[in-house]
C-alpha positions as CSV (number, residue, x, y, z in Angstrom):
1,X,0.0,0.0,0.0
2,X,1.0,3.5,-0.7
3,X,2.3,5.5,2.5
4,X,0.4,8.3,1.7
5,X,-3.0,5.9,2.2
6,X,-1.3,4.0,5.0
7,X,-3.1,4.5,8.5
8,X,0.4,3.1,10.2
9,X,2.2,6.2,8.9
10,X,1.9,9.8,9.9
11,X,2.2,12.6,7.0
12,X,4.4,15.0,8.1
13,X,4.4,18.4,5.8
14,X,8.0,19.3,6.1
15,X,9.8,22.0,4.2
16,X,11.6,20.5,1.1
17,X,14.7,22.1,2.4
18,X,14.9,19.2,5.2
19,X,14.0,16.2,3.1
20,X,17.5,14.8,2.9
21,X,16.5,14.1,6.7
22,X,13.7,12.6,6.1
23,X,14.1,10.8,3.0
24,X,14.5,6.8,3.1
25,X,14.1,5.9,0.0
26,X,10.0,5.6,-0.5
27,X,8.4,7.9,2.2
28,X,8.5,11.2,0.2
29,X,5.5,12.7,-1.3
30,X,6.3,15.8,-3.2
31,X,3.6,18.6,-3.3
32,X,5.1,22.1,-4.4
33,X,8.0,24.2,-4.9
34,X,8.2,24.9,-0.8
35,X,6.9,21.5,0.9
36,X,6.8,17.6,1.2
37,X,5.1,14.9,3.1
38,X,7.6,12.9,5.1
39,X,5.8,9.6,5.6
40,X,6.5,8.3,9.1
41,X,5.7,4.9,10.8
42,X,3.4,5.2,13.9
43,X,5.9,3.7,16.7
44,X,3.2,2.4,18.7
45,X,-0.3,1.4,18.7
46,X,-2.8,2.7,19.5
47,X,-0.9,6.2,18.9
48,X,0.6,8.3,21.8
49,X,-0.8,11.6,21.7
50,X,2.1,13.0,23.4
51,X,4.2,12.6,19.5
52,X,3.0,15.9,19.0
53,X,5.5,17.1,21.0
54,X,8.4,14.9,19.5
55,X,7.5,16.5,16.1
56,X,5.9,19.9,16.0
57,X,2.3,21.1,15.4
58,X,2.9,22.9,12.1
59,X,4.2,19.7,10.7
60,X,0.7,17.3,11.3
61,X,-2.0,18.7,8.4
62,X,-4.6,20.1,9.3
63,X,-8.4,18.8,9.2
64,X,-10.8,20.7,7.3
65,X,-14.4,20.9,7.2
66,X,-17.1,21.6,4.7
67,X,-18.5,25.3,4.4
68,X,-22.1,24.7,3.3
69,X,-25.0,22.7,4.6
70,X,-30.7,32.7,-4.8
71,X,-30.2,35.3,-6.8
72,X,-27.8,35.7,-9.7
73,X,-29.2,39.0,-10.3
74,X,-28.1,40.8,-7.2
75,X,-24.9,39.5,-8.3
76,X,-25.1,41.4,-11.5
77,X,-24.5,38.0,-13.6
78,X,-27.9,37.9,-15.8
79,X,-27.1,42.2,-16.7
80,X,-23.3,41.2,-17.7
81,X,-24.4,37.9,-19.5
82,X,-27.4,39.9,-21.3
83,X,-25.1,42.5,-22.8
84,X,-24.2,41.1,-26.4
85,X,-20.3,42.4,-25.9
86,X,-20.2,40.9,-22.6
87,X,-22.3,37.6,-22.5
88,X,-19.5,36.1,-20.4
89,X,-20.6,32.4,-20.0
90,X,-17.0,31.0,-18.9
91,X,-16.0,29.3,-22.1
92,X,-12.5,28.9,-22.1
93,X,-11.9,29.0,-18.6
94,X,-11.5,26.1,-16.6
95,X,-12.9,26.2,-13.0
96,X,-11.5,23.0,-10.4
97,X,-13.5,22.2,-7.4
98,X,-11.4,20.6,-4.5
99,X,-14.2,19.0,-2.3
100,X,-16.4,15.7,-2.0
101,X,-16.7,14.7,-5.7
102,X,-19.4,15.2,-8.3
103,X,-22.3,13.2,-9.5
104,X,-21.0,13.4,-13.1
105,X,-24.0,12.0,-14.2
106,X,-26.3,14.8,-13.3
107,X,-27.7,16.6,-15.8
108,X,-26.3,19.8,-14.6
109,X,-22.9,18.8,-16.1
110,X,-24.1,17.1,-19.2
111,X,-23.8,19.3,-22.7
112,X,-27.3,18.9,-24.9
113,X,-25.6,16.1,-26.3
114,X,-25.7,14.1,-23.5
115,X,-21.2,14.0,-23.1
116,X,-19.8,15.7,-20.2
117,X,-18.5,18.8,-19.2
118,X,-16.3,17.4,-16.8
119,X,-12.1,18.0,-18.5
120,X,-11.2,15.6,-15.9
121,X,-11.5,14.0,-12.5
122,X,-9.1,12.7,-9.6
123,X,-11.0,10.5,-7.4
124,X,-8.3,9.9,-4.4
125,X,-10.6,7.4,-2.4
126,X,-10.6,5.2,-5.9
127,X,-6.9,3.0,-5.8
128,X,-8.0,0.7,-8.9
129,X,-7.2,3.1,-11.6
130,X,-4.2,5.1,-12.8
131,X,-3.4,8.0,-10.7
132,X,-2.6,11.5,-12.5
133,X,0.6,11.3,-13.6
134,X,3.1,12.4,-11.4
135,X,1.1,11.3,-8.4
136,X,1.0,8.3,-6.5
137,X,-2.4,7.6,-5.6
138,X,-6.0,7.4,-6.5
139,X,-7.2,7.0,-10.1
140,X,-7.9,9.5,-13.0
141,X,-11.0,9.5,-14.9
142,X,-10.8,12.1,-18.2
143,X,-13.5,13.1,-20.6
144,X,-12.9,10.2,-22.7
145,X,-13.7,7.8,-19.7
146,X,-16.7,9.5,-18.5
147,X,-18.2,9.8,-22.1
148,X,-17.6,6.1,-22.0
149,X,-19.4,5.8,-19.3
150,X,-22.1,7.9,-20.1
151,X,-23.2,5.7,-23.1
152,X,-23.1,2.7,-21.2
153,X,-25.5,0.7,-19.1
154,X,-24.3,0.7,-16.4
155,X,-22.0,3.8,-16.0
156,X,-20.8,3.0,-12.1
157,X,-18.7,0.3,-13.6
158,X,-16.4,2.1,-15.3
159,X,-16.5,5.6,-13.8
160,X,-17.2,4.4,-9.9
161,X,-16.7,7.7,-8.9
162,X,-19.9,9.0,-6.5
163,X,-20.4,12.1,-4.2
164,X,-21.9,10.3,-1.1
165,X,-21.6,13.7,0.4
166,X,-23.6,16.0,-2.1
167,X,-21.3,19.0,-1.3
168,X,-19.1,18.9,-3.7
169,X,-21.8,18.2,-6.5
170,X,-23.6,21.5,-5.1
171,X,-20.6,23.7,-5.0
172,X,-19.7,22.7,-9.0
173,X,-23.4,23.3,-10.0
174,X,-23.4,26.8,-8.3
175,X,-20.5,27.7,-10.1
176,X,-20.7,25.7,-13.9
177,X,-24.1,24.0,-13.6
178,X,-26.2,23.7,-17.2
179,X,-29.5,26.2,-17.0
180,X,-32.4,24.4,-15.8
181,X,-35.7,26.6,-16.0
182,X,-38.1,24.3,-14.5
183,X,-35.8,24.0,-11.7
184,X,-35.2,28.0,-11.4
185,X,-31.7,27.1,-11.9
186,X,-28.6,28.2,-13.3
187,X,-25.0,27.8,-12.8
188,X,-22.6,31.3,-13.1
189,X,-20.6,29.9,-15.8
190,X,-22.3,26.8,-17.6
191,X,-20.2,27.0,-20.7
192,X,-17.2,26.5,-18.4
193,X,-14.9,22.8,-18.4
194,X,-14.7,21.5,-15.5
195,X,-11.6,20.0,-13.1
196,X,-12.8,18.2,-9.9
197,X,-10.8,16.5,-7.0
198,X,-12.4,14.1,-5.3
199,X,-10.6,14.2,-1.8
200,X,-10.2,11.1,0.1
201,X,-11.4,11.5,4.0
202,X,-8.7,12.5,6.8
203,X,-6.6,9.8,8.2
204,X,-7.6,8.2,11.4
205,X,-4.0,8.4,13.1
206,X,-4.6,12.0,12.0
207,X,-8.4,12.2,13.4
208,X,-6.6,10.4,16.9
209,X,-3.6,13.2,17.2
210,X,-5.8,16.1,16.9
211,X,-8.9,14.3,19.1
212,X,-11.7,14.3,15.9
213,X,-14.2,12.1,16.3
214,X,-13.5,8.9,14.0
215,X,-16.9,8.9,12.6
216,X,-16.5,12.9,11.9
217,X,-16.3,13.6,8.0
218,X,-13.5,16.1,7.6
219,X,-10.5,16.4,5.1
220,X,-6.9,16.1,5.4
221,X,-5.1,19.9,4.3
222,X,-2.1,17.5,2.8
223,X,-4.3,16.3,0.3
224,X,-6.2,19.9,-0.5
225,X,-2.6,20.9,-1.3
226,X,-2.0,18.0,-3.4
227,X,-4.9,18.7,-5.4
228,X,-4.5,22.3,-5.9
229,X,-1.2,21.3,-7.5
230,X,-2.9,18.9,-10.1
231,X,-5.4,20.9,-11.4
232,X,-2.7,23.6,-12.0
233,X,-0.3,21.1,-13.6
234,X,-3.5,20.7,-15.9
235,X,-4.3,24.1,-16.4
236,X,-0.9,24.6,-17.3
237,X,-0.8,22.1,-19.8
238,X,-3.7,23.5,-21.8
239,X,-2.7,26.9,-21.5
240,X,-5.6,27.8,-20.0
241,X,-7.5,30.1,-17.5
242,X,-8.4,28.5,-14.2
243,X,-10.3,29.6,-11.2
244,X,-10.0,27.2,-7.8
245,X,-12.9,27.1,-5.8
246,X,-11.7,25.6,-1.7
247,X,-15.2,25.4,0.0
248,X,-13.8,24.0,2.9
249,X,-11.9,25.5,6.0
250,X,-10.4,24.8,9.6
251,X,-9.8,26.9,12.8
252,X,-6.3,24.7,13.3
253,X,-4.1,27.5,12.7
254,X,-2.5,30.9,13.7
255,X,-5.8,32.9,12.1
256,X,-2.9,35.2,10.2
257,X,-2.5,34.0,6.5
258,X,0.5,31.3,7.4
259,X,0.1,27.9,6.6
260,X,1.4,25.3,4.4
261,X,-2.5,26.0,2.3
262,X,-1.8,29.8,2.5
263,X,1.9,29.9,1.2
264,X,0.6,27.7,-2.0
265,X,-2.9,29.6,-2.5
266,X,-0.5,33.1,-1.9
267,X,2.1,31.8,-4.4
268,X,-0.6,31.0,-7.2
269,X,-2.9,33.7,-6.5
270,X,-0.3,36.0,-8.0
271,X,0.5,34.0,-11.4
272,X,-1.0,34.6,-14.2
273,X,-4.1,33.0,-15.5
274,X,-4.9,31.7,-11.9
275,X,-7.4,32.6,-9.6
276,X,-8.3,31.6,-5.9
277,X,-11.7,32.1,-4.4
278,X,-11.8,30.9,-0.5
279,X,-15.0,30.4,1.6
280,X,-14.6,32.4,5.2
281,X,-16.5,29.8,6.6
282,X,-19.8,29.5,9.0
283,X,-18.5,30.1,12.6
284,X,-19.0,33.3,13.5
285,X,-22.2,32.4,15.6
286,X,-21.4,29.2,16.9
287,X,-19.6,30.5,20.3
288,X,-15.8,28.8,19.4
289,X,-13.9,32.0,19.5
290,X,-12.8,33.8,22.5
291,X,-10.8,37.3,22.7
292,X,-9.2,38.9,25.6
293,X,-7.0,42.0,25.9
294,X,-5.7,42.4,29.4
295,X,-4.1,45.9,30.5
296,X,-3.6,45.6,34.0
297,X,-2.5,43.9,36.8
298,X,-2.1,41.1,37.6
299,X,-2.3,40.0,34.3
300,X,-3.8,37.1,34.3
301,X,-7.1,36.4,32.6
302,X,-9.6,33.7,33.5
303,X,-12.3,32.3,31.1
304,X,-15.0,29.7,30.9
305,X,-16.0,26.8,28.4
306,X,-19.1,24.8,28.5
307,X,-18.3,21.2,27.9
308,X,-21.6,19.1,26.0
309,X,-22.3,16.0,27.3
310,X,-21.5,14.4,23.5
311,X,-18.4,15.9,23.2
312,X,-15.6,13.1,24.7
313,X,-12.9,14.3,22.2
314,X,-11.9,17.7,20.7
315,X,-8.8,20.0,21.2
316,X,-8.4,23.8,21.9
317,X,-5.9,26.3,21.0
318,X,-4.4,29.9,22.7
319,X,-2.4,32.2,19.7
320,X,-0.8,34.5,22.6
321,X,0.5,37.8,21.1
322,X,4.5,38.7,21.7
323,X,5.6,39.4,23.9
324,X,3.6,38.2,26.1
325,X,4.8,34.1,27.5
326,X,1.9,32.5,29.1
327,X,1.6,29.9,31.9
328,X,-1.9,27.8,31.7
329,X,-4.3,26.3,34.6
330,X,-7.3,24.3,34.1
331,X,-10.1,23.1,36.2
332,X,-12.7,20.6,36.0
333,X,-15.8,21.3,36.9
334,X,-15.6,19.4,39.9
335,X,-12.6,21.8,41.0
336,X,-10.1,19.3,40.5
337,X,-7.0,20.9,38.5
338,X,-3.7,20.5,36.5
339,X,-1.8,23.3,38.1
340,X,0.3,25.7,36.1
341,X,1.6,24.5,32.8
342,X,4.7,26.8,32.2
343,X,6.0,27.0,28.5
344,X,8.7,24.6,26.8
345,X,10.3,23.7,23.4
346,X,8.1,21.0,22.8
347,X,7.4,19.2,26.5
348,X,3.5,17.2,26.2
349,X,1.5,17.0,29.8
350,X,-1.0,14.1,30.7
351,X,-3.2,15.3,33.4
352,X,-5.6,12.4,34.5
353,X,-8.0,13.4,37.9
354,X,-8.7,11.2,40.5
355,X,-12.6,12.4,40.6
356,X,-13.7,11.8,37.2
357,X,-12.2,10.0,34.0
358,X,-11.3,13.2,31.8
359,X,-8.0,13.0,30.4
360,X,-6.5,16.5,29.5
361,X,-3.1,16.9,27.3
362,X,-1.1,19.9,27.3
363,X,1.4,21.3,24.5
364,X,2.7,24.7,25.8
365,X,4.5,25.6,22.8
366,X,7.2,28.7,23.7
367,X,7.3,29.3,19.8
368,X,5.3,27.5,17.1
369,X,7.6,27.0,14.0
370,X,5.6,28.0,11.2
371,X,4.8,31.4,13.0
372,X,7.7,31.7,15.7
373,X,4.3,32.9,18.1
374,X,3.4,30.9,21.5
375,X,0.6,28.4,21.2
376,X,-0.9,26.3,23.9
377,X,-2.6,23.4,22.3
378,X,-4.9,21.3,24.5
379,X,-6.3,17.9,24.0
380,X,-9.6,16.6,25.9
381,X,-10.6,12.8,26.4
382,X,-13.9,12.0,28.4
383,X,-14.1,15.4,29.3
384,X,-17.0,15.4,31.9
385,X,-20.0,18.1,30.9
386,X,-20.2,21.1,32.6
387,X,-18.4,24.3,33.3
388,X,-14.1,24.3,32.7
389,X,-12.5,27.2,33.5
390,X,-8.9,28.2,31.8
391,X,-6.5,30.8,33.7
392,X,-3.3,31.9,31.8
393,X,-0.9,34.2,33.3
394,X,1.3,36.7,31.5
395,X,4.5,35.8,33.1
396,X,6.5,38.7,31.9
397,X,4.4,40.5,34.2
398,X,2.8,43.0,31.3
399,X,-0.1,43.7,29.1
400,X,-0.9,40.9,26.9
401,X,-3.6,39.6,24.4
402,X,-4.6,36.4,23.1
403,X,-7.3,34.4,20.8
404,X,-8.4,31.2,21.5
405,X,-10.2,28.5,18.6
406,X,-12.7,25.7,19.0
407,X,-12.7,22.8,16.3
408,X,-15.2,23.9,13.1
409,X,-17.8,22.4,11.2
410,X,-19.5,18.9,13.2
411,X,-16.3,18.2,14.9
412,X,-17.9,19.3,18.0
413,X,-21.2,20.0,18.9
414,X,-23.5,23.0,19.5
415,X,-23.3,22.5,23.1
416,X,-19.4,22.8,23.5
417,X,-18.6,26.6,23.4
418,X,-17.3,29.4,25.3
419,X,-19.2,31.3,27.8
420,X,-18.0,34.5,27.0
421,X,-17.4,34.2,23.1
422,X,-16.5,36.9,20.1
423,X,-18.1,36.1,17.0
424,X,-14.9,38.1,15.3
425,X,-11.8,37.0,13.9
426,X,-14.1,33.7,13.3
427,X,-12.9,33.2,9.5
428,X,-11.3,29.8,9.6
429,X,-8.1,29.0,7.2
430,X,-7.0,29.1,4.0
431,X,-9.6,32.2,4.1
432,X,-7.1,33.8,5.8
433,X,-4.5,33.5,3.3
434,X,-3.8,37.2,2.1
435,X,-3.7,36.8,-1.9
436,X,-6.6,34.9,-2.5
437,X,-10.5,36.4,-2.5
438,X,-11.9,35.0,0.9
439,X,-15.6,35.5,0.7
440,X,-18.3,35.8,3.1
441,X,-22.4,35.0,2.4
442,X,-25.0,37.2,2.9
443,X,-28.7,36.7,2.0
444,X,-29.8,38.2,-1.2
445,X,-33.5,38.2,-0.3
446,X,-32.9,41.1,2.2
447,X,-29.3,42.2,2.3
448,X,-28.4,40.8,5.5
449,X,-25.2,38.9,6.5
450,X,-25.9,35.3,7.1
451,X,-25.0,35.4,11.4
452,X,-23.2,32.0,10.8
453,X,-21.2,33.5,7.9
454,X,-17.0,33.8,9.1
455,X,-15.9,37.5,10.3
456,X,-12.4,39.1,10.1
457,X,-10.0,40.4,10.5
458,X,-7.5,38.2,10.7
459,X,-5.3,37.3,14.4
460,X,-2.8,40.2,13.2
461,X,-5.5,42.8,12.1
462,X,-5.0,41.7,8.0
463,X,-8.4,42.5,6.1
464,X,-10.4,39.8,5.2
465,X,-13.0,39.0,4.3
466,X,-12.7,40.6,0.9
467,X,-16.0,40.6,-0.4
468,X,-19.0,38.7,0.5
469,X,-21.7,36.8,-2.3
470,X,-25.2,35.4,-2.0
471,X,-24.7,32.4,0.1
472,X,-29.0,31.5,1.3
473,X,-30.6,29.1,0.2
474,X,-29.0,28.7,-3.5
475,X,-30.4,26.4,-5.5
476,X,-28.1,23.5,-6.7
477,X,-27.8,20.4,-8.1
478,X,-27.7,17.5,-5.8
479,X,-26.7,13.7,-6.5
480,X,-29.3,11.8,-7.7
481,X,-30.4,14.3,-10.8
482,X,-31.9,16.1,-8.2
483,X,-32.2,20.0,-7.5
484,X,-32.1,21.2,-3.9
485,X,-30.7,24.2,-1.8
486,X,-27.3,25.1,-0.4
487,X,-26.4,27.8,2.0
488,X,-23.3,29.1,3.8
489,X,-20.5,30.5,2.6
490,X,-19.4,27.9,0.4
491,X,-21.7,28.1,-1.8
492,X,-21.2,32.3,-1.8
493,X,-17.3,31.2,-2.4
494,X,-18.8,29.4,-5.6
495,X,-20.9,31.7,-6.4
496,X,-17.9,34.0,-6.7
497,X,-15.7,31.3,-8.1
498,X,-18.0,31.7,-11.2
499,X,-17.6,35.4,-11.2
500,X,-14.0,35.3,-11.2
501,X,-14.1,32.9,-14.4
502,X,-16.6,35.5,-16.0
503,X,-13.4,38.0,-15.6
504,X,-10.8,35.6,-16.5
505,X,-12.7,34.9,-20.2
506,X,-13.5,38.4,-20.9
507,X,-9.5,38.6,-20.3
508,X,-7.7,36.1,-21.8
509,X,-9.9,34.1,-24.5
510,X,-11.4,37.4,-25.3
511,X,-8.0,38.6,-25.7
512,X,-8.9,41.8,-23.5
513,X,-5.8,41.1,-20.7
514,X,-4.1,38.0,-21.4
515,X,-1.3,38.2,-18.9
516,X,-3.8,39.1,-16.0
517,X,-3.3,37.3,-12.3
518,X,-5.9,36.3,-10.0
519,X,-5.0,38.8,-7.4
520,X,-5.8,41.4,-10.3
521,X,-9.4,39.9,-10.7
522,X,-9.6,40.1,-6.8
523,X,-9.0,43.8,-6.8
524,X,-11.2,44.6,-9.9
525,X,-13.9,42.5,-8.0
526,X,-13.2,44.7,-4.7
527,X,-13.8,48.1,-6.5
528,X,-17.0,47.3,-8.5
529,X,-18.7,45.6,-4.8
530,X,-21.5,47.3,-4.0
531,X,-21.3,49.3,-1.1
532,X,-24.1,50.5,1.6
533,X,-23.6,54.2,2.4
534,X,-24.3,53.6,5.9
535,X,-21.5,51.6,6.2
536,X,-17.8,52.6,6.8
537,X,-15.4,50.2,4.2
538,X,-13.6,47.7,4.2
539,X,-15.1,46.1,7.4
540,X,-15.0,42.8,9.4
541,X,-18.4,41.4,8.6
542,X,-18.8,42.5,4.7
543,X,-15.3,43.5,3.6
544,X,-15.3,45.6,0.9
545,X,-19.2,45.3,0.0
546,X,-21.1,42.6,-2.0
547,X,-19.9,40.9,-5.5
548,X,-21.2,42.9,-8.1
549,X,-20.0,41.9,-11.7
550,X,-22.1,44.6,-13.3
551,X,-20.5,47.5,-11.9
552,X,-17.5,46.3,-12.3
553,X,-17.6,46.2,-15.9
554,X,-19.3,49.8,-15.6
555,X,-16.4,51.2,-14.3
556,X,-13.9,49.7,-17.0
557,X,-15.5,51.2,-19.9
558,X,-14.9,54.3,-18.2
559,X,-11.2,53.7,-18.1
């Protein structure tokens, strides 16, 4: 079996400058110009937590979650796509949807003909088939394949690919799905090809270091990366336009744009011919982010969580600001306690109680690598319901300020949250990254933010979101041939996915800007939103207005 689909190895991302260190011979997976997954064998089973601590936090991928559970006019689309110079449908651009798979056999990605609009799709979960080449594992499935297996009777046997999930069949029809006008339906770009990555579920000895739930659906970032990479190896190959579309996001991280996802979504953002469009996720009302600024003595701060009685694993994390160095303390409901936890290179506490059966690890990291800025990562097993309480102390005796991060998406429940939350700062990464357009969902039927939709800024102030898109009840294509709704601000990122690929053809297959960069798009996107004079811009909850294609055209022909 491959390493890379091996449960008894870890995937370590490690920076291709060390993989001389690493390297044994058939444990390297290269992703892109700046990292590679080491592939590592689990020493012991079942896995001690306690390796994260042996090697650091920045080198385990993170685990993502999904960003989605009505109007293409507010958008401007059906003005631009009305105008006969315009009538920007998205032929010649390719858009690539890095998610749960497609039903390919939807009508929604069918041409009149009955062949698909699918250029070609990576399945990982699928190890029966040839994978892309220049990758090492799950199976690629072209055009011709799919035709194939379109014609035939029984289409499953020789395309097996399915979406089990639905969201990644939703997101693609929001962006590129045919017109359907009996469904009210219509995709932003339906004369658009298609790219799609099928991504294969999150390891379990990942799941176990990070304390997800092994019946939680989440993704591994290691394989997001590895994905982006193919569909711009393909795009490159056919010279074409693309626009990425990452629906998915995960508060495991610094909140500030740094990240193994954000270096390689910065990097392409600023090429040519490539665009990036990143959903700011749905947390901002579900009570997972606290804030607190301290300015006087004693500095120490003390806050509360509320522990669900479903919840027996999930993990925490404290981003300290410099120069502040913290010491932690936390107490069970019952009182019980782990005393102060003073920070170290890369030292792991078990605290078991004598009281009750919770478990509690502790990684007090003095410096995390990736960001060189303290983080306190804690694990909980069998954490007993009720009322925790988390003290950190400045010990440099001074002014400090911290944010602290609950899992996102299903990874915990409703009723595991902070007492005292901030629904800012809640947009979970890559939609932090700075180059790419991080969007936020708002509801077109009466020009409200969706509460649930992710706010900014980012942990060091950065402004994000950029823009924010109809994300309420869209209509979509789900599996089966079916039509249903989406909402969140997934499906706004597709929405806008489809607007950048209206720019990108009125660019370069119209011959209009051929060299132009997706971080051009972005800003040219920024200065045609539409923005409410009551409002001050750019801002945390609406960044610099709503998507409006329309305008933005407007405003070029008045260059």
């Amino acid at each position: 079996m491959q390493k890379i689909l091996d449960e008894n190895y870890y995937d370590l991302i490690i920076s291709n400058v060390m993989r001389s260190a690493y390297d044994t011979g058939d444990n390297i997976t290269y992703m892109n110009l700046r990292h590679s997954l080491a592939h590592i064998p689990i020493p012991s089973m079942p896995p001690d937590p306690c390796i994260l601590g042996t090697y650091p936090y920045n080198a385990f991928p993170s685990v993502l979650t999904l960003s989605s559970v009505i109007s293409l006019e507010k958008s401007g689309i059906g003005t631009v796509q009305r105008t006969p110079y315009l009538a920007l449908f998205g032929r010649g651009v390719l858009v690539a949807v890095i998610d749960t798979g497609i039903d390919y056999q939807h009508q929604a990605f069918l041409y009149n003909d009955g062949t698909t609009r699918i250029l070609s799709l990576w399945d990982q979960t699928i190890q029966s088939g040839n994978p892309p080449a220049g990758f090492t594992y799950g199976t690629e499935y072209t055009r011709e394949h799919i035709n194939v297996a379109l014609r035939s009777e029984d289409p499953l046997s020789i395309v097996p690919s399915v979406d089990t999930n639905g969201h990644g069949t939703a997101i693609a029809s929001i962006i590129a799905g045919k017109s359907n006008p009996a469904q009210s339906f219509s995709g932003v770009v339906p004369e658009s090809d298609l790219v799609v990555v099928k991504l294969k579920p999150a390891k379990n000895s990942l799941k176990r270091i990070f304390f997800v739930p092994e019946d939680a659906e989440c993704y591994q970032e290691s394989d997001l990366i590895i994905g982006i990479s193919y569909v711009i190896a393909l795009a490159r190959k056919l010279n074409r336009p693309i626009v990425i579309c990452i629906a998915m996001g995960t508060n495991q991280s610094s909140h500030d744009g740094r990240g193994a996802t954000s270096y390689i979504t910065n990097f392409f953002a600023e090429q040519p011919l490539t665009g990036v469009v990143i959903s700011a996720g749905n947390e901002a009302n579900k009570r997972r982010h606290y804030y607190n600024n301290t300015s006087t003595e004693p500095f120490v701060n003390e806050f509360e969580m509320r522990v669900g009685e479903n919840d027996k694993l999930f993990s925490m994390e404290i981003w300290p600001f410099a120069p502040a160095r913290f010491s932690i303390e936390i107490t069970v409901p019952n009182r019980e306690t782990t005393g102060q936890v003073y920070p170290s290179l890369g030292e792991c506490r078990r605290f078991s109680f004598v009281l009750n059966d919770s478990v509690v690890y502790i990684n007090n990291y003095i410096f995390e690598e990736e960001t060189g800025d303290q983080l306190i990562l804690i694990r909980f097993q069998n954490p007993i319901p009720g009322i925790w309480t988390i003290k950190v102390q400045n010990l440099e005796n001074e002014a400090f300020a911290f944010h602290s991060w609950l899992p996102s998406g299903d990874l915990i429940s409703k009723d595991t949250f902070f007492l005292n939350s901030n629904p800012d700062t809640t947009i979970t990464a890559p939609g932090t990254s700075t180059h790419p357009l991080a969007v936020t969902a708002y509801n077109a039927e009466n020009d409200s933010i969706l509460p649930e939709s992710g706010r900014g800024y980012t942990r060091t102030g950065f402004i994000k979101p950029d823009i924010a898109a109809p994300g309420y009840q869209l209509v979509c294509a789900v599996p089966g041939n079916q039509y249903g709704t989406i909402t969140g601000s997934g499906c706004a990122a597709a929405q806008a996915t489809g607007i950048e690929a209206m720019v990108f053809e009125w660019a370069v297959p119209r011959g209009n800007y051929t060299t132009i960069a997706g971080i051009d798009v972005n800003r040219l996107l920024i200065r045609g939103a539409t923005r409410n004079p009551t409002n001050t811009y750019p801002n945390n909850v609406w960044g610099y207005g709503q998507i409006n294609i329309n305008t933005l055209f407007e405003r070029l022909t008045n260059i």
